[in-house]
C-alpha positions in Angstrom: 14.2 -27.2 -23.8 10.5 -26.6 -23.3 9.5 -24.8 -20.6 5.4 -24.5 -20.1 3.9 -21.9 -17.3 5.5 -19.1 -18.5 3.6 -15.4 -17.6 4.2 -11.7 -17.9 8.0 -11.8 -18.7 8.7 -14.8 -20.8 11.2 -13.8 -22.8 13.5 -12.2 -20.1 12.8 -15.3 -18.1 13.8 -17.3 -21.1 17.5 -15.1 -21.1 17.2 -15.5 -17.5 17.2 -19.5 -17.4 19.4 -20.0 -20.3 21.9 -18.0 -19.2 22.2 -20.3 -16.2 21.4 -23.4 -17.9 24.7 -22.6 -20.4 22.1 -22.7 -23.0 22.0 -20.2 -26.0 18.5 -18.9 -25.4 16.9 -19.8 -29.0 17.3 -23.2 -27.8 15.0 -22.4 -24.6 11.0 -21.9 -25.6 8.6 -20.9 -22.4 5.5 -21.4 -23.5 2.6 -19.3 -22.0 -0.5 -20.7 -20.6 -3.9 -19.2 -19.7 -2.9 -17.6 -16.5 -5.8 -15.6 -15.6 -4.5 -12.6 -13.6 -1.1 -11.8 -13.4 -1.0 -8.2 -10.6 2.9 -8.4 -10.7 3.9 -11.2 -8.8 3.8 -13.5 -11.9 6.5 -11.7 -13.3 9.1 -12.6 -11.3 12.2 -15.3 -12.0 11.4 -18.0 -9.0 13.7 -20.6 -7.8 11.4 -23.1 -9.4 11.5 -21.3 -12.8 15.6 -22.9 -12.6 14.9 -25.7 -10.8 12.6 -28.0 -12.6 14.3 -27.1 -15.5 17.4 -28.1 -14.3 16.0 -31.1 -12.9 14.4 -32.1 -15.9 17.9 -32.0 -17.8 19.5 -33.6 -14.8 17.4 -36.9 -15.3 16.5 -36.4 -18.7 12.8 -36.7 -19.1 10.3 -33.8 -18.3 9.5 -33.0 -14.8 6.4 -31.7 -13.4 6.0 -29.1 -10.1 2.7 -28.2 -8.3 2.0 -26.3 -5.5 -1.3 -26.2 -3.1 -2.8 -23.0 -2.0 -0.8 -22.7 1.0 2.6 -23.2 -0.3 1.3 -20.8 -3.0 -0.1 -18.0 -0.8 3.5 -18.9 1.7 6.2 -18.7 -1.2 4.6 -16.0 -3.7 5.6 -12.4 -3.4 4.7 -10.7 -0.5 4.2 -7.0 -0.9 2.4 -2.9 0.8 4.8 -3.9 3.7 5.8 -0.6 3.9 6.1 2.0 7.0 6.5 5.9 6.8 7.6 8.9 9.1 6.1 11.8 7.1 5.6 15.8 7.2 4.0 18.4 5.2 3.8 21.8 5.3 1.3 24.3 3.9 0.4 27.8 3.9 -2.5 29.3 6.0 -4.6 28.9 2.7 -3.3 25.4 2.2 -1.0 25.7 -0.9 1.5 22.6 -0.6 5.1 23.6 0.6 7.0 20.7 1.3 7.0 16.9 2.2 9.5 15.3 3.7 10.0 11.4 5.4 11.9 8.4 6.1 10.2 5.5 3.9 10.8 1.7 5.3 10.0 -1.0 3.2 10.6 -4.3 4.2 11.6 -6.6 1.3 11.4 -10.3 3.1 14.7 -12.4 3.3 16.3 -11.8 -0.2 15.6 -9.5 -2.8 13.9 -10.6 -5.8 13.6 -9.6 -9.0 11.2 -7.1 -8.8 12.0 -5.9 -5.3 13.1 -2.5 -5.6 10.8 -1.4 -7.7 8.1 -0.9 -4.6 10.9 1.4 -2.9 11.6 3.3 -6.2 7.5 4.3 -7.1 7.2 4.8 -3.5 9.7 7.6 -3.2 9.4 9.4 -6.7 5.7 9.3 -7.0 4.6 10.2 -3.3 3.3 13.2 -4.1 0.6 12.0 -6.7 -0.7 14.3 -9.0 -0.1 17.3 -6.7 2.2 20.2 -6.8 4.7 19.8 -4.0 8.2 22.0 -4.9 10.3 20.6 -2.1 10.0 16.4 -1.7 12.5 15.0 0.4 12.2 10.9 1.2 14.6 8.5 2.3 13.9 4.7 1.4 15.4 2.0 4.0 14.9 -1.3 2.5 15.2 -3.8 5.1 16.0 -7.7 4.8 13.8 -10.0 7.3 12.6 -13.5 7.6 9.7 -12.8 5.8 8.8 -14.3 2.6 10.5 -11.9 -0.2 8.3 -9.0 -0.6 8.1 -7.8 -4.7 5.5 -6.3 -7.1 1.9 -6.0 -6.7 -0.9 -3.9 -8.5 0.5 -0.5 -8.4 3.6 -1.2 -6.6 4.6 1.7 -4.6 2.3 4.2 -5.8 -0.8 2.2 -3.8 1.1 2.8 -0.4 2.8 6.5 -1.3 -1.1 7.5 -2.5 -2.0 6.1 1.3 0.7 8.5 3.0 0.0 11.3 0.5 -3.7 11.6 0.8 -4.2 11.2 4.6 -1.7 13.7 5.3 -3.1 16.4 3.2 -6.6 15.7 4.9 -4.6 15.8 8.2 -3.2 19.2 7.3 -6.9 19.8 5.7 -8.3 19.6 9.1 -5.7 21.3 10.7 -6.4 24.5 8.7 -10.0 24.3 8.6 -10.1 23.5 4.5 -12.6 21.8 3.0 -10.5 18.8 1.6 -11.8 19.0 -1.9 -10.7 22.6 -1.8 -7.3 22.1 -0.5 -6.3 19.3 -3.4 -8.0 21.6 -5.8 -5.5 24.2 -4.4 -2.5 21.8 -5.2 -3.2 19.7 -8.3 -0.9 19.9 -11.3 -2.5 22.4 -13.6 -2.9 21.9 -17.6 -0.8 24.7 -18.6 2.2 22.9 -16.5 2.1 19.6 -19.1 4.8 17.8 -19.1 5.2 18.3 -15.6 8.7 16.8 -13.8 8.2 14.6 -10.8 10.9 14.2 -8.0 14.5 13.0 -9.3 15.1 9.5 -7.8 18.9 9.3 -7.0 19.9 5.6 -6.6 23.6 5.2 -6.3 24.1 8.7 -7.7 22.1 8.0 -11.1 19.3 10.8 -11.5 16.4 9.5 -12.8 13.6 11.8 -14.0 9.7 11.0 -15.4 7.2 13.6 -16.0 3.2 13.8 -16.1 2.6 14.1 -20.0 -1.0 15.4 -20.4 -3.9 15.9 -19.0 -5.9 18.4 -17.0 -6.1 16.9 -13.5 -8.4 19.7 -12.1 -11.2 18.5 -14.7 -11.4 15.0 -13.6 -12.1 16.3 -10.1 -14.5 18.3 -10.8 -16.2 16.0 -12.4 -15.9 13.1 -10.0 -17.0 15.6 -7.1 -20.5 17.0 -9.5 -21.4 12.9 -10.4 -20.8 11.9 -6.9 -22.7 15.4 -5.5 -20.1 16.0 -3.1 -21.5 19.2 -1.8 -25.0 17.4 -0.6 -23.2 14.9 0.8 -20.3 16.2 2.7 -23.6 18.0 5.0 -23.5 14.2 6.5 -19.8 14.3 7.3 -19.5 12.7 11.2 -23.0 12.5 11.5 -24.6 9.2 13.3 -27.8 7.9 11.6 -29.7 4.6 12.1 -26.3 3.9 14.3 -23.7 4.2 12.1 -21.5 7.0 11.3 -21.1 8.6 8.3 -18.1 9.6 6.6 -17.0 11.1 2.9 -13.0 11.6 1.7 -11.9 12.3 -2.0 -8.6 11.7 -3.3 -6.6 12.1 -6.7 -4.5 9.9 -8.0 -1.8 9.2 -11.3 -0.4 5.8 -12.7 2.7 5.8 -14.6 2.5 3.4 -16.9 3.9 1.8 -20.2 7.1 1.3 -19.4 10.1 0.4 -22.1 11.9 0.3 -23.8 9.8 -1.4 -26.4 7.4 -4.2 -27.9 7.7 -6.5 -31.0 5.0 -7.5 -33.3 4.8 -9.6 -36.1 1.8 -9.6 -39.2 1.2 -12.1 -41.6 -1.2 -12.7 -44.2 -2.5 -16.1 -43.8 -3.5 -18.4 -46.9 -7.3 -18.5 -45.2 -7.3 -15.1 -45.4 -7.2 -14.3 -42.2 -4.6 -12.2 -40.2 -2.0 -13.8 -37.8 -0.8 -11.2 -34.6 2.3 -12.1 -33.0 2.8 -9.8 -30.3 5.6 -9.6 -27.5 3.1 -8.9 -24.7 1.4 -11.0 -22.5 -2.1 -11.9 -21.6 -2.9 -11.8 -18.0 -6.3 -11.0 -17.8 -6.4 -7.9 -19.2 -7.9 -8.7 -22.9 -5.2 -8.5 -24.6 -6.3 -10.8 -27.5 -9.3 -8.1 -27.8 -7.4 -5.0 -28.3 -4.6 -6.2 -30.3 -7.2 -7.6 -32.7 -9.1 -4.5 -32.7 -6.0 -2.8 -33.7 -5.2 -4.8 -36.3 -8.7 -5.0 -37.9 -9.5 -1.2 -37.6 -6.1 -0.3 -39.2 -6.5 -3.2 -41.9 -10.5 -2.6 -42.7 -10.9 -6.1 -42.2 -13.8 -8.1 -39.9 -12.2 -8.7 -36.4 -13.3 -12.2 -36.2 -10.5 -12.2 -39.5 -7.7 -11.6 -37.1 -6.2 -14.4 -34.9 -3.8 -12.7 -31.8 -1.0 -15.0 -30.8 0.6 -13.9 -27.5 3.6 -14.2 -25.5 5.4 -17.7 -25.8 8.9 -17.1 -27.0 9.0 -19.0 -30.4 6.1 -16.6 -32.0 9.2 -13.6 -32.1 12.9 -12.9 -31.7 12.1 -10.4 -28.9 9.4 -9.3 -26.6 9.1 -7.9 -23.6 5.6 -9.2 -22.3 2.6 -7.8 -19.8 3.7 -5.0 -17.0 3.5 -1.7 -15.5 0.5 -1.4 -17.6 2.2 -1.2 -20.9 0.6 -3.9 -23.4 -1.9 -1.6 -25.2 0.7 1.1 -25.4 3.6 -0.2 -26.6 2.2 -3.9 -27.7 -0.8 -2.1 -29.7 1.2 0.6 -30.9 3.8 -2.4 -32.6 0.5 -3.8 -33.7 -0.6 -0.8 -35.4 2.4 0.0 -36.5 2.6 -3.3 -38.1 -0.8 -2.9 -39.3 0.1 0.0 -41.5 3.0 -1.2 -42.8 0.8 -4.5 -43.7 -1.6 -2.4 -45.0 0.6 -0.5 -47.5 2.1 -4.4 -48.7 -1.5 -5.2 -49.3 -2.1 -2.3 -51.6 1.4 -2.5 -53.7 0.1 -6.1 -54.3 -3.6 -5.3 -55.2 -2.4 -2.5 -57.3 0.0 -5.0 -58.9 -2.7 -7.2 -59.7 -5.3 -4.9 -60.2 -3.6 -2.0 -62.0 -3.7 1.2 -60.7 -1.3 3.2 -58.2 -1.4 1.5 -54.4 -3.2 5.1 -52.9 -6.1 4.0 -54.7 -6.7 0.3 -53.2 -9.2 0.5 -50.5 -9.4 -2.5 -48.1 -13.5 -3.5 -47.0 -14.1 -6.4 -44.9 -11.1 -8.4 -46.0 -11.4 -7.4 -49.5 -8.5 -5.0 -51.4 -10.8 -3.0 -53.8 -10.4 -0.9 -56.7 -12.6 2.4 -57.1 -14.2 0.9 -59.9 -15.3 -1.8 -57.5 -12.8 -4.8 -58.8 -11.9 -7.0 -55.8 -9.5 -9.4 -54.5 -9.6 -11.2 -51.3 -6.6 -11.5 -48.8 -6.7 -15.0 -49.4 -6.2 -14.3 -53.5 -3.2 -12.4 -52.1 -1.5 -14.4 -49.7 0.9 -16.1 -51.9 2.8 -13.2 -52.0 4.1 -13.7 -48.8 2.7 -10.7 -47.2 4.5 -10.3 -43.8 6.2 -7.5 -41.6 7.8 -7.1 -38.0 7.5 -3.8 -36.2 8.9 -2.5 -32.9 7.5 0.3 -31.1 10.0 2.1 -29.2 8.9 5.0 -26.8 12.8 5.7 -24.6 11.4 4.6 -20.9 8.8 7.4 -21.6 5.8 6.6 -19.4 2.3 7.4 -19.9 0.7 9.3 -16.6 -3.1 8.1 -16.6 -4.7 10.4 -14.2 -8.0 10.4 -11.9 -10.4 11.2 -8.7 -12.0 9.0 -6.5 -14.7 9.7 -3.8 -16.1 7.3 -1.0 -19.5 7.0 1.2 -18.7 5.1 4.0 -20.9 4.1 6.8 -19.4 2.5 10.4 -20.6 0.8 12.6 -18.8 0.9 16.1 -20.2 -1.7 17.9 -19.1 -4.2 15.5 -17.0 -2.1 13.8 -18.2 -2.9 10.4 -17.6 -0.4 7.8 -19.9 -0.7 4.3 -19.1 1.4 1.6 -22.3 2.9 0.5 -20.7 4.7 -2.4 -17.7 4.5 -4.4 -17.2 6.6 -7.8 -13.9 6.6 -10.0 -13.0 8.9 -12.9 -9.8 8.4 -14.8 -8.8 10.2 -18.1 -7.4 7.2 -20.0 -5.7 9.3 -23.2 -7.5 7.1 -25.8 -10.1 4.2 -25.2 -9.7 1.3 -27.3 -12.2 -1.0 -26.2 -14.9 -0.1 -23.4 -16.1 -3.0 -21.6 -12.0 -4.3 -21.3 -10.9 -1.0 -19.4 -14.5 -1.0 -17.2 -13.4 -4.2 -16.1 -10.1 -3.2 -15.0 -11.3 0.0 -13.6 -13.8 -1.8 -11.4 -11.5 -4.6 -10.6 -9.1 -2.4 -9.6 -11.2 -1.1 -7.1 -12.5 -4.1 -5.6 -8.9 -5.3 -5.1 -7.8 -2.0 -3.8 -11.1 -2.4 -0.8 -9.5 -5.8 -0.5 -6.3 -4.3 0.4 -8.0 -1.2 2.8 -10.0 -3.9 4.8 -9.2 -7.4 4.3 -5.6 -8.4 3.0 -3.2 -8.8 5.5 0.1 -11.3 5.9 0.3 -11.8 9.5 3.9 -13.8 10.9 4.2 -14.4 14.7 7.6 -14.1 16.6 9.5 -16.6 14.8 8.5 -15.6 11.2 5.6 -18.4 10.5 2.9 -17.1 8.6 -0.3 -17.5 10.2 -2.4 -16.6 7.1 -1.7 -19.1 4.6 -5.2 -19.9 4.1 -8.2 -18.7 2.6 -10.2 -18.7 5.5 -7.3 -16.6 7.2 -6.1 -14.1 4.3 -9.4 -13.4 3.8 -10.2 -11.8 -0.5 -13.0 -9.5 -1.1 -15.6 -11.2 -3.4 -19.0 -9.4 -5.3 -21.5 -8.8 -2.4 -18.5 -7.1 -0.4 -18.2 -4.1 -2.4 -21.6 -3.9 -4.7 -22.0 -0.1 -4.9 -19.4 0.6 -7.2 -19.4 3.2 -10.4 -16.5 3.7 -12.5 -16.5 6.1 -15.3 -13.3 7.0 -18.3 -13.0 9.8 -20.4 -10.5 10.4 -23.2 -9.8 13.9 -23.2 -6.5 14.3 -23.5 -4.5 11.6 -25.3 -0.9 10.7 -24.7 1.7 12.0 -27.4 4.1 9.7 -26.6 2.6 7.0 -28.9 0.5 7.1 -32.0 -2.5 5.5 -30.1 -2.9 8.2 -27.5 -3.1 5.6 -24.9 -2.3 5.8 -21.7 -2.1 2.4 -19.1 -5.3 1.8 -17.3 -4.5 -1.6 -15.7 -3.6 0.1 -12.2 -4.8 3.4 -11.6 -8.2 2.7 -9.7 -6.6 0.5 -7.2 -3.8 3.4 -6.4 -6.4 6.2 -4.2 -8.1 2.9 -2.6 -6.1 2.8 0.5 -5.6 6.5 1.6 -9.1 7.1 0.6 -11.0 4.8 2.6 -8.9 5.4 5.8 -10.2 8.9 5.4 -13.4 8.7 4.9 -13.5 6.3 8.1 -11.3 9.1 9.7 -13.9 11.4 9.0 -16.4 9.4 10.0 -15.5 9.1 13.3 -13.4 12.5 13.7 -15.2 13.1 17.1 -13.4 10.2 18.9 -10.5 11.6 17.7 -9.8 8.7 15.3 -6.3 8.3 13.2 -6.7 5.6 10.5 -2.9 5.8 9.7 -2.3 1.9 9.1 -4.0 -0.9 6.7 -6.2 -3.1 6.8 -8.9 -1.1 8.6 -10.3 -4.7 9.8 -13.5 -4.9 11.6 -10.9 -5.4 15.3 -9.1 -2.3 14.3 -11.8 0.2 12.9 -13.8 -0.9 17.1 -10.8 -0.1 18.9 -10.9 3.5 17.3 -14.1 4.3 19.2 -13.7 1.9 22.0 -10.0 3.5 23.1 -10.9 6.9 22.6 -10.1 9.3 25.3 -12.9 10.4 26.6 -12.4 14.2 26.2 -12.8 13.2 22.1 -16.1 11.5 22.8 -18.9 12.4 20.3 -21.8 14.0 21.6 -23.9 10.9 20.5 -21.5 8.3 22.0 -21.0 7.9 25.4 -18.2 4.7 26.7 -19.4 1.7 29.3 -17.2 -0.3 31.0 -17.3 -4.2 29.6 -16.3 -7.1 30.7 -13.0 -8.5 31.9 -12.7 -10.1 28.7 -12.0 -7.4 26.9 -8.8 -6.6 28.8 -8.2 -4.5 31.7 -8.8 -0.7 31.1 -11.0 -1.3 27.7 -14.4 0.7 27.1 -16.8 -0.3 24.6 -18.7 2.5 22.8 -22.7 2.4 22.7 -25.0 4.6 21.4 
């Protein structure tokens, strides 16, 4: 069987499907097409993905399935449906003691495959980057009539950075901190590396992660200098031209290459050229990019030499495809590790030719050369058979990217339009293989994470329709909505769980968005008294801030009038 459409998982959709086909699964291919994206949801098993299968063995000729945007934007995972009851307490000088909460996430009418893993990240990374000795949450997952909820761009960690960040600025205001000061207070230090995050306890099975490397405090420090935090924070609350200013900084960490391993494959091809075969998946990210680059760098040959074949299930035995941010660190670690091993072939075969021991066979631009400058091209040596598999196993030991964001934010209460006027990102990524691939996620990951804070929303009325199955209801963030955005990577401290030194960077910009924004528009409008404490901060909900605020918390540069009827009995409007 032939199954085409296949993304992110193939291969344990292909065990999936055969195993209910009665099928032994080297008699299943999925075949991966040009997807675009992925952000989680494509990795799921779907009823379809047994369906038309089963169908098209049923009446014995292939079968086709479309769907239109609305079915799509209807039947796709759902996901950030999440609610929290949360404390924190803090010394007088705002050193983190505790957090504690109920966590309810609502999960739609069946759990999928992905499902729990939004409850999970929720839970064990709530506390970010920070040091918090006592973390106490309970996760409710609830069942509904909602379409199934299940992964989506930094599952968990997006919603727990949320509940995280505006409670320590809550508590930040409380005490009269400045809030850079009180995460500076509270972030991981270096000298703690690896540092333990909470144990997560389902059914009685303790499951530990820890930070690897890094030093968190170094990022912010840098994120508040570029972004000059100090100048700006002076216009904290303040109205000007008729909007009201507002600044919040927030830390963040994405866990990342998950397990337990990739598979790669290298041959020497009779062109001359290099065939790839890796396990992972392209969604997106550039995966044929980095892999290549990997392959030429560790091989010394021209990467237009190197051809990258990706994720359809007949290129390998095994592979576990494109998730939790994980292709470049363990896919390009099986790469290079196969690149080496290639490598070393290449040399015992020159040197066989050539004469000489293998140390001394140099590879240039496609070339294995002696040091007297004799030459022979892959191509002259591809009758060998030159080929090797490689695995890269790294134990379920995730990489912990780390980072600081700052946002500008200017609202407008009579319309209650909120433009971000500046928006800055810093993320220590453990080792950068390719620039312009991990600018484009970083930025992306923004955007979609201002999408989430302002736009996104699945709205269901009474009976469980879905009123937003449109575009022109579930409204997407496009370029001219966000333009002011700067994102900037370092490398200073690489991972050592892999011989790369990567760390994932497909998520972590999109993780502080949330909690960020809601307070910099709490700060913004901290003298009505404003509590940002739910998502999206649409233009409706961000006016009724202002508009029902008592009027003790008035501003001294807002004053409320009565309005119409329309605007429902016992409404104010507030002008300046």
């Amino acid at each position: 069987m032939r199954v085409l459409g296949a993304a992110k998982v193939p291969f344990f959709n292909r065990d999936t499907l055969a195993a209910m086909l009665g099928l032994a699964p080297a008699s299943v291919d999925l075949i991966e097409n040009d997807v675009g994206g992925g952000f989680g949801a494509r990795g799921e098993f779907y009823p379809e993905d047994f369906l038309i299968p089963f169908a098209a063995r049923h009446v014995g000729r292939p079968v086709r399935w479309l769907e239109d945007r609305r079915e799509h934007l209807t039947a796709m995972n759902h996901a950030r449906q999440a609610d929290c009851e949360v404390e924190i307490a803090c010394r007088r000088d705002g050193t983190i003691l505790g957090m504690r909460g109920e966590i309810f996430v609502d999960l739609g009418a069946y759990v999928r495959t992905n499902g729990l893993i939004q409850l999970r990240t929720l839970a064990q990374c709530f506390s970010g980057p920070y040091r918090v000795p006592n973390l106490h949450m309970v996760v409710r997952a609830l069942l509904t009539n909602k379409t199934p909820s299940g992964t989506y761009r930094g599952p968990g960690r997006y919603e727990a950075s949320f509940f995280c960040e505006r409670l320590i600025e809550l508590a930040a205001v409380d005490l009269g901190r400045d809030s850079a000061e009180m995460r500076r207070r509270n972030l991981i230090g270096a000298a703690e590396m690896p540092y333990k995050l909470a144990r997560l306890e389902p059914g009685g099975a303790a499951v530990d992660t820890e930070c690897d490397s890094g030093d968190y405090g170094e990022v912010l420090e840098r994120c508040l200098a570029e972004f000059a935090w100090e100048e700006k924070r002076t216009l904290q609350g303040r109205l000007i031209d008729g909007r009201y200013h507002g600044i919040a900084v927030a830390c963040f960490i994405e866990g990342a290459g998950a397990g337990p391993k990739e598979s790669a494959r290298l041959e020497l091809e009779p062109d001359g050229t290099v065939a790839v075969y890796v396990g992972s998946a392209a969604v997106g990210q550039g995966l044929e990019t980095v892999m290549a680059q990997v392959a030429a760098d560790t091989l010394g040959t021209p990467i237009d030499l190197v051809h990258v074949f990706h994720g359809s299930t007949p290129y390998l035995n095994e592979g576990y495809g494109a998730f939790a941010s994980r292709s470049t660190v363990l896919g390009g670690s099986a790469v290079y590790e196969g690149a080496k091993s290639l490598l070393e072939k290449i040399q015992g075969a020159a040197a066989a030719r050539l004469g000489g021991p293998p140390d001394d066979i140099e590879l240039v631009d496609g070339r294995a050369r002696t040091r007297d400058g004799r030459s022979l091209s892959f191509a002259d040596l591809a009758a060998d058979g030159l080929r090797v598999d490689a695995t890269f196993q790294n134990n379920n030991k995730l990489t912990y990217t780390y980072g600081s964001a700052v946002a500008h934010v200017a609202v407008d209460l009579g319309t209650g339009q909120v433009e971000v006027l500046d928006f800055l990102v810093v993320e220590d990524v453990g080792r950068i293989v390719n620039p312009l691939t991990l600018h484009g996620q970083a930025i992306g990951g923004v955007v979609q994470g201002l999408g989430g804070a302002f736009m996104e929303n699945l709205v269901y009325d009474a009976n469980g329709q879905l009123l937003t199955g449109t575009l022109a209801d579930y409204l997407i963030p496009t370029a001219s909505d966000f333009p002011r955005i700067r994102a900037i990577a370092l490398e200073n401290h690489p991972s050592p769980s892999n011989p790369l030194g990567v760390k994932g960077a497909g998520e972590g910009p999109i993780i502080p968005v949330g909690g960020l924004i809601a307070n910099a528009i709490g700060n913004a409008l901290a003298s009505f008294g404003a509590t940002p404490n739910q998502l999206p901060l649409s233009p409706a909900r961000v006016w009724r801030m202002g508009a029902e605020a008592p009027m003790e918390n008035l501003g001294k540069n807002a004053r409320a009038e009565p309005v119409s009827d329309a605007a429902g009995p016992g409404r104010s409007q507030i002008r300046r």
